[in-house]
C-alpha positions as CSV (number, residue, x, y, z in Angstrom):
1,X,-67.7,-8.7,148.6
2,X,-63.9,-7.9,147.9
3,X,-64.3,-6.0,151.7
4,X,-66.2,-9.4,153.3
5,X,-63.0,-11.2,151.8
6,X,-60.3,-9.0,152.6
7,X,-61.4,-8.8,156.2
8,X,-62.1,-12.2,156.5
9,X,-58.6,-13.2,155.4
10,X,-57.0,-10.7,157.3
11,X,-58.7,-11.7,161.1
12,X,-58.3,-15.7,160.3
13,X,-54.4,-15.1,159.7
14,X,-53.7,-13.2,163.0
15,X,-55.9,-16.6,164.6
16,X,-53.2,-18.8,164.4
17,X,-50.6,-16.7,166.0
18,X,-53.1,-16.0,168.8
19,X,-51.0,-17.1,171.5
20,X,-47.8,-15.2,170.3
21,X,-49.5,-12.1,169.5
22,X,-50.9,-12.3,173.0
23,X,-48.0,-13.2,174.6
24,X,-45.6,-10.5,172.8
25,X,-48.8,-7.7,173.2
26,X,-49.4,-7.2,169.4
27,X,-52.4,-5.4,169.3
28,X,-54.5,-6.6,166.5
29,X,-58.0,-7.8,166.2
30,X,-58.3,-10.6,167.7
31,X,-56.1,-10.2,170.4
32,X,-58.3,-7.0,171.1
33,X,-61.4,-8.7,170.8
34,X,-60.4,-12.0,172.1
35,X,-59.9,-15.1,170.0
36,X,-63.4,-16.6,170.3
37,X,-64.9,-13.1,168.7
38,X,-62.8,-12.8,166.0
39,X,-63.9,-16.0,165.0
40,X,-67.1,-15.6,165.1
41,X,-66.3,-12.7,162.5
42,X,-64.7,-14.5,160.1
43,X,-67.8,-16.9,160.0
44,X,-70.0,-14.2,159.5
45,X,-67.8,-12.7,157.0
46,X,-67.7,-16.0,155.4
47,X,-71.7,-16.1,155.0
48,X,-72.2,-12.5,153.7
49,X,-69.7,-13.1,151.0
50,X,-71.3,-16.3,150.0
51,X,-74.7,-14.6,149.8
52,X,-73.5,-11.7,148.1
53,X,-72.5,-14.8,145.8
54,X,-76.0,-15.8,145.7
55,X,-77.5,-12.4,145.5
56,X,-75.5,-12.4,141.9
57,X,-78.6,-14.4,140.1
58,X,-81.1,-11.0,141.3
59,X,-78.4,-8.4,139.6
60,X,-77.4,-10.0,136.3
61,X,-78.3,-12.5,133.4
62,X,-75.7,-15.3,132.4
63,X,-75.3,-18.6,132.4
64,X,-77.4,-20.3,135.1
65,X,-74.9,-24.0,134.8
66,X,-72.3,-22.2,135.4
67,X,-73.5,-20.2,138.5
68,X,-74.8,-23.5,139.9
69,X,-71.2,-25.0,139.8
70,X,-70.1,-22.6,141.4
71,X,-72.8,-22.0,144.2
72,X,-71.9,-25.4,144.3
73,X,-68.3,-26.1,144.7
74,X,-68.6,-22.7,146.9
75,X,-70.8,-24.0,149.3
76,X,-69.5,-27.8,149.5
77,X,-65.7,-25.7,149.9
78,X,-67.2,-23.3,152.7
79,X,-69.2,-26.1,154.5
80,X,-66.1,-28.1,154.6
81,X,-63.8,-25.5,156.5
82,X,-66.3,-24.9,158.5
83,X,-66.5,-28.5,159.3
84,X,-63.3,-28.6,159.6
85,X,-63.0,-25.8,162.3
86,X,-65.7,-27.1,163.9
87,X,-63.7,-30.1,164.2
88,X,-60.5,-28.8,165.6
89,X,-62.8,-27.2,168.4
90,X,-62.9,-23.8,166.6
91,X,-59.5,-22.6,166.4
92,X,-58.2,-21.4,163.8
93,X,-54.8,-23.3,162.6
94,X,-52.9,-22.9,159.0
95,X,-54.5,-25.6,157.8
96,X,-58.0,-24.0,158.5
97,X,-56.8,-20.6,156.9
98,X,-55.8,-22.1,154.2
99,X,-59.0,-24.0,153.6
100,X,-61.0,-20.5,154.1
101,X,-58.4,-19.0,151.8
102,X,-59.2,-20.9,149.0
103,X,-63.2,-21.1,149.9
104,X,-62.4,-17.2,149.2
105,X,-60.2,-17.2,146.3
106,X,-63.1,-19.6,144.8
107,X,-65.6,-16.7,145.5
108,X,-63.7,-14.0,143.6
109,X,-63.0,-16.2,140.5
110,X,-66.3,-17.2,140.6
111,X,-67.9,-13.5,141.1
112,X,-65.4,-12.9,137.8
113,X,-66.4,-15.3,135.6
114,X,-69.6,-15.3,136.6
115,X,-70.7,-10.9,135.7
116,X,-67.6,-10.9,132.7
117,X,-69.3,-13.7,130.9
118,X,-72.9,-13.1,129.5
């Protein structure tokens, strides 16, 4: 999961300095793969981390209200950014990698809380 997340942070930052990086010829992901793939990355990057999320309730026993607040809140957090890129006509701006940043951050505190407490 920690590898879905780090990528997927790493590719929607370099988004919003598309132009630059293209522009200046930093070679990076998405100015090697284009603007439009390294999107779609980050989108599928976003979905395998939240179904590793999901794939928790198979792997361990703890406290099922708890992992339904945070499926919850996860999802409603994810399916807003992506509404919210969706939106803006899929390009990525700060505001949108903040919004995936904290969709993220929510996944690793939740995939703490949820196999340290039992």
């Amino acid at each position: 999961m920690m590898v879905f997340i780090g990528l997927l942070i790493h590719i929607s930052n370099e988004l919003p300095d598309y132009q630059l990086d293209k522009q200046y010829q930093y070679r990076n992901f998405s100015t090697i793969f284009g603007e439009r793939t390294a999107t779609i990355v980050y989108l599928v990057f976003t979905f395998l981390a939240e179904l590793l999320l999901i794939g928790l309730v198979f792997l361990y026993e703890f406290n099922l209200i708890l992992y339904a607040v945070i499926i919850s809140l996860s999802a409603i957090l994810g399916a807003f950014a992506i509404f919210v890129l969706w939106k803006k006509r899929w390009k990525t701006d700060t505001f949108v990698f903040n919004l995936f940043t904290v969709f993220m951050g929510f996944d690793c505190l939740g995939l703490v809380l949820l196999v340290n407490i039992i």
